[in-house]
C-alpha positions in Angstrom: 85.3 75.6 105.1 86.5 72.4 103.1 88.2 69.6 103.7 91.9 70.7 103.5 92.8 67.3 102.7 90.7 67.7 99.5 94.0 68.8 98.1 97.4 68.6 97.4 100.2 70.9 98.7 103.7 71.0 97.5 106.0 71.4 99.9 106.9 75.3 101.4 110.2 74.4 101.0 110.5 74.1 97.1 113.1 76.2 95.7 115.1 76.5 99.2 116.5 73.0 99.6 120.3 72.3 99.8 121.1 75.6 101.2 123.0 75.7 104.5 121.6 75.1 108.0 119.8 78.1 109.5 121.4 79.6 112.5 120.1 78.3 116.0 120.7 81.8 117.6 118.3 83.5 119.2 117.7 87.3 118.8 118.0 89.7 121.2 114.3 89.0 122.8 115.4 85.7 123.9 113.1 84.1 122.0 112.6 84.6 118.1 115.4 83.2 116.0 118.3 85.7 113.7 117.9 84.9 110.3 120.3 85.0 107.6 119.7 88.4 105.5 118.5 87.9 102.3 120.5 89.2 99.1 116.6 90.6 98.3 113.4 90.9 99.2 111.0 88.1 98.5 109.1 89.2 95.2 105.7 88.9 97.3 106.0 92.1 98.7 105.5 93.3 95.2 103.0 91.1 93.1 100.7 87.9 94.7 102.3 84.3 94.3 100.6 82.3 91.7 98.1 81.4 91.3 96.7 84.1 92.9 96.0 86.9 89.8 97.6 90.0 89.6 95.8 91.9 86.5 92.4 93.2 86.2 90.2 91.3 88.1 92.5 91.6 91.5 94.2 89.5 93.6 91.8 89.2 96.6 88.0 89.8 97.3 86.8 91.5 100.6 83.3 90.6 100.9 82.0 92.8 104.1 79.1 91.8 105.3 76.0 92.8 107.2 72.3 91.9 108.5 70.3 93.7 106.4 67.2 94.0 108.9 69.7 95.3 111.0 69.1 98.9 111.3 72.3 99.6 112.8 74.4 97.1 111.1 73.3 98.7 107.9 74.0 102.3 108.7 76.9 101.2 109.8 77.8 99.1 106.9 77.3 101.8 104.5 79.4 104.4 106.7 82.0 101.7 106.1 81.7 101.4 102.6 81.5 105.7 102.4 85.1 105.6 104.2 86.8 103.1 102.5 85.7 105.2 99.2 87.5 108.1 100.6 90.4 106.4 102.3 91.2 104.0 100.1 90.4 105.3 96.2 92.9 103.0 94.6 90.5 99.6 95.5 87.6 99.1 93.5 84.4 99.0 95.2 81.3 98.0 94.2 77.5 98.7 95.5 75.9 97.8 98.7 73.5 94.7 98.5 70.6 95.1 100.9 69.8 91.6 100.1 72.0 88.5 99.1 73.6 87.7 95.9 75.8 85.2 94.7 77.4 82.7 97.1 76.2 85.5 100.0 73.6 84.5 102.5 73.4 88.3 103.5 74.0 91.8 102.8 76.9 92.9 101.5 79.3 95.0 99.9 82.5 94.0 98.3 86.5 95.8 97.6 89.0 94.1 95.1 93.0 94.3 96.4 95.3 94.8 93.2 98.8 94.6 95.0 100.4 93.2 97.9 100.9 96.9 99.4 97.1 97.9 99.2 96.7 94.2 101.0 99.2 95.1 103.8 97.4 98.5 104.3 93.6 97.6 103.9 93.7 94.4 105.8 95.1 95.8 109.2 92.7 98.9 108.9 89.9 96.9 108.3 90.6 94.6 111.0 90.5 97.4 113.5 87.1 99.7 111.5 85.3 97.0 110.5 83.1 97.3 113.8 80.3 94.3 114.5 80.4 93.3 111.1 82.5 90.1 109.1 84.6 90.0 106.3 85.4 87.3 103.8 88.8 87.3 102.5 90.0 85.5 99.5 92.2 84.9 96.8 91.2 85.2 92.8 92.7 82.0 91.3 90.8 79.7 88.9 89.3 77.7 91.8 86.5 79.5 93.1 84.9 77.0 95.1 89.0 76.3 96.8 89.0 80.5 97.1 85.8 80.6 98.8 86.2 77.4 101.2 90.1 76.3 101.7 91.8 79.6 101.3 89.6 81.9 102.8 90.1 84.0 105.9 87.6 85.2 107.5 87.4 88.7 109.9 85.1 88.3 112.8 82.2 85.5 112.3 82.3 83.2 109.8 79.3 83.2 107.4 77.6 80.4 105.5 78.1 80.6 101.9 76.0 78.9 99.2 78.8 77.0 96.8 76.3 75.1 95.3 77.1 77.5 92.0 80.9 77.1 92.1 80.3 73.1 92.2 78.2 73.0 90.0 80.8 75.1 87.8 83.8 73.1 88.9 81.6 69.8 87.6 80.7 70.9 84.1 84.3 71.5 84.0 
């Protein structure tokens, strides 16, 4: 992971200021807060916030990895990657590397998230099938080395990457 102070943040609140107080009451659990009902849903529900993309290319990368001199991380890798085929069709899906590739240290195999819908269905699945074996989860934006360090999220042990190419990229920029 990177330095988070590396980079700016605006504030969360942008767009929301001078509105009224929010309610101190509590809900009916004694312990989460009532909010006001919106007059509609936040537009995230139906395409990423910028500048996360939302065309071709996808809005997130799941990398799932595996040790590929692992007999039973492999089988079970590409049992994983047979299911997700059948269950989810709409994600693209690309081969199984038995070797590494890219910023990857290991095997691998990798799914591309289109909407926020397909990421509120796969994610939560995949947290509970993806057995002994990681996942790295991040945005496409024009900052691939901030994607693959600052705004990742990884599922079960975090992985070494090899950024080298992304900042070497980000330097000839």
């Amino acid at each position: 992971m990177s330095d988070p102070y590396l980079y700016d943040y605006t504030s969360p609140l942008e767009g929301f200021r001078g509105l009224p107080a929010l309610p101190d009451e509590k809900a009916a659990d004694g312990k989460s807060y009532v909010n006001p009902p919106a007059e509609q849903k936040s537009e995230a529900y139906n395409s990423f916030v910028a500048p996360i993309t939302n065309g071709r290319r996808g809005g997130f990368d799941v990398h799932i990895y595996f040790v590929q001199s692992d007999e039973e991380e492999t089988k079970y890798a590409t049992e994983l990657w047979e299911r997700i085929r059948r269950e989810f069709p709409e994600l693209r899906i690309y081969r199984v590397w038995d070797r590494p590739i890219g910023p990857h240290i290991t095997g691998m195999f990798e799914v591309n998230i289109f909407t926020p819908e397909q990421f509120g269905a796969f994610i939560p699945w995949l947290v509970i099938n993806r057995g002994p074996l990681s996942a790295l989860l991040h945005p496409n934006t024009d900052d691939e080395l901030r994607d693959h360090t600052q705004r990742a999220t990884w599922l079960g042990q975090e992985l070494p990457l090899h950024l080298k190419m992304f900042r070497k990229k980000k330097d000839s920029q």
